[in-house]
C-alpha positions as CSV (number, residue, x, y, z in Angstrom):
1,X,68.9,80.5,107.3
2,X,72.2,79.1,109.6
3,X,73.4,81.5,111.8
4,X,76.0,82.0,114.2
5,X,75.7,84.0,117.9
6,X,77.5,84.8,120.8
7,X,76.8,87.0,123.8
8,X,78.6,88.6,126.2
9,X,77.3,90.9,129.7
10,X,79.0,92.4,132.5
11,X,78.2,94.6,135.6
12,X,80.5,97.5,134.5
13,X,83.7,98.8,136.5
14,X,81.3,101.0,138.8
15,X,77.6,99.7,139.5
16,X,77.6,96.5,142.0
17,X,75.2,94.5,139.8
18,X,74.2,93.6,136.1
19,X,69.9,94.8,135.7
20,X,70.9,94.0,131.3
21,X,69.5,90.8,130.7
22,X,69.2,88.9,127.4
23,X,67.5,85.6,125.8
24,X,69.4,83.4,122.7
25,X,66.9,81.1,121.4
26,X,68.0,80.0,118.4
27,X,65.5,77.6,117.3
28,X,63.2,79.7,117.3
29,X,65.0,82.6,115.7
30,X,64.7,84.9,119.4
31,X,67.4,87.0,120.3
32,X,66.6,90.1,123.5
33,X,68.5,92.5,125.6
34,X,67.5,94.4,128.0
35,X,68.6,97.1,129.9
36,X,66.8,97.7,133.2
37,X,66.1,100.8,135.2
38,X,65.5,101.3,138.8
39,X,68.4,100.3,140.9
40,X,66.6,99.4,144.2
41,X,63.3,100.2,142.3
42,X,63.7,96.7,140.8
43,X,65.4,97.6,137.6
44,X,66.9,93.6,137.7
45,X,63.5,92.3,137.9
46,X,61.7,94.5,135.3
47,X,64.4,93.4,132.8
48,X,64.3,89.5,134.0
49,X,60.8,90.3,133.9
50,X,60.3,91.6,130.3
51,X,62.8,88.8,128.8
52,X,61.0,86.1,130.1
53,X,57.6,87.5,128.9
54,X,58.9,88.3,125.2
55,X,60.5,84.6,125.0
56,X,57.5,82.7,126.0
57,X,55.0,84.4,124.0
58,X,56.7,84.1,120.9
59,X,57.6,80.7,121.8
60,X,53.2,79.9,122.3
61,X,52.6,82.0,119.2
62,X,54.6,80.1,116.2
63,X,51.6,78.9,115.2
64,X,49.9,82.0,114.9
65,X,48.7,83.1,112.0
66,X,46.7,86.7,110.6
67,X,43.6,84.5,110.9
68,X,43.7,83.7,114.2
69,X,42.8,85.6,117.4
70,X,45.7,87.5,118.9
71,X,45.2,88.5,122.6
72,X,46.2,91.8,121.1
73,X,44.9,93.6,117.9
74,X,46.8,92.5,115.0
75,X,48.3,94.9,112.8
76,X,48.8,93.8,109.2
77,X,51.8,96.0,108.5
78,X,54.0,94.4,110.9
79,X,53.4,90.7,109.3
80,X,52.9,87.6,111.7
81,X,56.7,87.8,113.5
82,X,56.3,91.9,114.0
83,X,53.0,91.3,115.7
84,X,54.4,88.4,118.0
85,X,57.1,90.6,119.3
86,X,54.5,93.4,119.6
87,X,52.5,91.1,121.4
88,X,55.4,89.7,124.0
89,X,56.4,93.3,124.5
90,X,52.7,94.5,125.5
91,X,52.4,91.3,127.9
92,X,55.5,91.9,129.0
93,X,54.6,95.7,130.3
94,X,51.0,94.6,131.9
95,X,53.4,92.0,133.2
96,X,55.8,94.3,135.2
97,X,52.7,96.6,135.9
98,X,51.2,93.6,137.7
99,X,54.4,92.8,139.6
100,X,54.5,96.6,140.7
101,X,50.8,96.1,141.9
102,X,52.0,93.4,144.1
103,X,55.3,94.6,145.5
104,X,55.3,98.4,146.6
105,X,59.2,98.0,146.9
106,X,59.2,97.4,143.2
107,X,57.6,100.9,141.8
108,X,59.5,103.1,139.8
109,X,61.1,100.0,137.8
110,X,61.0,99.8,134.1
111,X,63.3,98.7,131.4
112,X,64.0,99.4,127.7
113,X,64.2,96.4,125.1
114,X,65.1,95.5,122.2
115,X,64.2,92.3,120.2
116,X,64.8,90.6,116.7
117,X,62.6,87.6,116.0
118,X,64.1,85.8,112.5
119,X,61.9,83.5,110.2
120,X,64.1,82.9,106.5
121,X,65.4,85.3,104.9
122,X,63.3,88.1,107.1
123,X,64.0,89.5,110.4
124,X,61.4,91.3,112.3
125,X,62.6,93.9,115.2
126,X,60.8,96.0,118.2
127,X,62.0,98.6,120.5
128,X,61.4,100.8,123.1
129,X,63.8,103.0,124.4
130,X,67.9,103.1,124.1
131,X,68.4,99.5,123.6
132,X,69.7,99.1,120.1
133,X,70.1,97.0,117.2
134,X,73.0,97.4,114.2
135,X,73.7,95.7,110.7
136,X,77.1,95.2,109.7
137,X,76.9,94.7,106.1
138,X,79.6,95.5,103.4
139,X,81.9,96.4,106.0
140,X,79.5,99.2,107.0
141,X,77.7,99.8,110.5
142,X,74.0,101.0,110.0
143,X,71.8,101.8,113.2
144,X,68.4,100.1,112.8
145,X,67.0,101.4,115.9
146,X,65.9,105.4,116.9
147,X,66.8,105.9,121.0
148,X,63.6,106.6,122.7
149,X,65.4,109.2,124.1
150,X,65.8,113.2,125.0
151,X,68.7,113.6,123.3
152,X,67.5,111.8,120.0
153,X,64.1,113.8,120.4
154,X,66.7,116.9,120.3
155,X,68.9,115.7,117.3
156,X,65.7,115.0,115.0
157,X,64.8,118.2,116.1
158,X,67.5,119.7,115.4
159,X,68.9,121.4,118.1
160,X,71.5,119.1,119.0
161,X,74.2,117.9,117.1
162,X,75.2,114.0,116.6
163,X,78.6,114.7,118.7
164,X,76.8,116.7,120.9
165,X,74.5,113.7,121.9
166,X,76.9,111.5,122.6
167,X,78.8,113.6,125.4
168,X,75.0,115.4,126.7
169,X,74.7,114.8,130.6
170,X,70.8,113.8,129.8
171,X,71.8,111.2,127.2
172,X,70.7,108.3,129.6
173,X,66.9,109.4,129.8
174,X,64.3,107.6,127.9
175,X,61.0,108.8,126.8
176,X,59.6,105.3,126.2
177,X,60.0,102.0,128.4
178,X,58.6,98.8,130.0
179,X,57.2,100.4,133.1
180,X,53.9,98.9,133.7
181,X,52.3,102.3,131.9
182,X,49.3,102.2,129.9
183,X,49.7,103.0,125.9
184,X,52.7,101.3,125.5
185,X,54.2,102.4,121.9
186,X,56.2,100.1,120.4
187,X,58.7,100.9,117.4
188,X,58.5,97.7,114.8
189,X,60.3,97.5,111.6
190,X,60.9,94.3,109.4
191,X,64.4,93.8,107.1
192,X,65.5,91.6,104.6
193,X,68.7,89.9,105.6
194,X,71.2,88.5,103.5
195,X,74.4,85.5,104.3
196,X,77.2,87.8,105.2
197,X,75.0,90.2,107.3
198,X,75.9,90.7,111.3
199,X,73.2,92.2,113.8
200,X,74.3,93.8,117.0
201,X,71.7,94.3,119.6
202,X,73.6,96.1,122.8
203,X,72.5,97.9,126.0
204,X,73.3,101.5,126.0
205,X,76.3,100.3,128.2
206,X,77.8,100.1,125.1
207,X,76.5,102.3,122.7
208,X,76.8,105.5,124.8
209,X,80.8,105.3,125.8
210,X,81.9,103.3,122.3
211,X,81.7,105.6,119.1
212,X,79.7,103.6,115.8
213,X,83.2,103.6,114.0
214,X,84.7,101.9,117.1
215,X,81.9,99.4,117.2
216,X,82.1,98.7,113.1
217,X,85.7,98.5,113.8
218,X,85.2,95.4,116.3
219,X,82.7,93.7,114.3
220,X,84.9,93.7,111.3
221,X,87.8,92.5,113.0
222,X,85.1,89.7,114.9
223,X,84.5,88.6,111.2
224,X,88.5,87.4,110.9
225,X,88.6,85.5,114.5
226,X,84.9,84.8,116.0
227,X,82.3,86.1,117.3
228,X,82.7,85.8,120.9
229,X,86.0,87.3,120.7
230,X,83.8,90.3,119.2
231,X,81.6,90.4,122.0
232,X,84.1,90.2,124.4
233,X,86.6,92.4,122.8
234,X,82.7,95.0,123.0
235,X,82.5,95.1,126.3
236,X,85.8,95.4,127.4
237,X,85.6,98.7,125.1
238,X,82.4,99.6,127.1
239,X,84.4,99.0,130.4
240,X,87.6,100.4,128.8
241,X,85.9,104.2,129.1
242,X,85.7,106.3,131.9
243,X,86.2,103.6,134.2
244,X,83.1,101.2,132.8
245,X,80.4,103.4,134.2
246,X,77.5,101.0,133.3
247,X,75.9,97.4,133.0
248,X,76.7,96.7,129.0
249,X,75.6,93.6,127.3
250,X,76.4,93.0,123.4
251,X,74.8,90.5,121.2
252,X,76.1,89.3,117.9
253,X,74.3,87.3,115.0
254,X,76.1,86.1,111.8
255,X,74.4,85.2,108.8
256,X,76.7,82.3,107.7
257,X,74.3,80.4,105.1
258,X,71.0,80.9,103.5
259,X,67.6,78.3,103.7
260,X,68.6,75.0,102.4
């Protein structure tokens, strides 16, 4: 599989520094965000932190196979890349708890994440919390990723509506993140990917200010000039909107080829 990628992060219009951070390794088929909480608490760190940690452990683990020992239990239904970004996200949180242990200043820092780890025609993607991944396919946006969220809890529930979400003072808190906590849960799907296909994987800088339809809009239009233009022309949306309240990263991946 050839793909193409570009990347684009800012602070925002109102926060004094950027806690998103994000890892392109293309050769091994790694691409992260993450969106750090905290502030003073360390929300920088945890997400530097968490990066870091999911990059070299799936980098140490592509030889890996279900035979082998795993320094965490394997789960078959995940396949060997799910269970390597399982793996780099549960180091990553005893990581940041150990970090916390050391540096009192640090406590109360945590971050969401969101990883997809590609191996042929296959991509495998984890989550926790409000970091999200898309597929642009057909010319039509899907969401591949549930917020770990209040809100989200409320909408399957129910009692909120879609539209309601989006605008709903609480729609910032999380219910599951890199915080050092024990009984981490992390969400882990696997997708079959096709040339043609675009992934999107954003800090809730961006998906909480720009509608879906605004965002399929700008990956369409990416697909006619390039796709930094697309990543640029993302966040400037993001920062566009009520004065750029947040840190907002975007990601982009294109499927330009198949395996040779």
């Amino acid at each position: 599989m050839q793909i193409n990628w570009a990347v684009a992060s800012d602070r925002g219009r109102r926060r004094s520094k950027n806690e998103d951070s994000y890892c392109v390794r293309s050769e091994l088929g790694l691409f992260v965000v993450a969106d750090g909480m905290g502030g003073h608490a360390g929300g920088e760190v945890a997400s530097v932190v968490a990066v870091d940690k999911i990059e070299s452990v799936v980098q140490s683990t592509s030889s890996l196979g279900p035979q082998d020992t795993w320094p965490v239990p394997f789960d078959p239904k995940f396949g060997v890349d799910g269970n390597r970004l399982r793996m780099g996200f549960d180091l990553a949180n005893r990581q940041i708890a150990q970090r916390v242990s050391k540096d009192d200043t640090l406590r109360g820092m945590a971050t969401t994440a969101v990883a997809v780890l590609l191996s042929g025609e296959t991509a495998a993607l984890a989550h926790v919390g409000d970091s999200r991944a898309y597929l642009h396919q057909a010319n039509q946006l899907k969401r591949l990723t549930a917020d770990h969220s209040w809100v989200e809890e409320q909408v399957r529930a129910g009692t909120l509506t879609e539209e309601a979400a989006f605008e709903h003072p609480w729609r910032n808190i999380v219910t599951r993140a890199l915080s050092g906590a024990p009984g981490l849960d992390v969400e882990v799907t696997k997708l079959p990917l096709a040339i043609g296909d675009w992934l999107l994987l954003c800090s809730d800088g961006l998906s909480s200010v720009v509608s879906d339809i605004e965002i399929s809009r700008t990956m369409a239009e990416a697909r006619l000039t390039n796709l930094q233009a697309g990543c640029d022309g993302l966040v400037e949306q993001a920062n566009a909107v009520v004065g750029g309240p947040d840190n907002v990263t975007a990601l982009l991946i294109g499927v330009v080829s198949g395996s040779e």
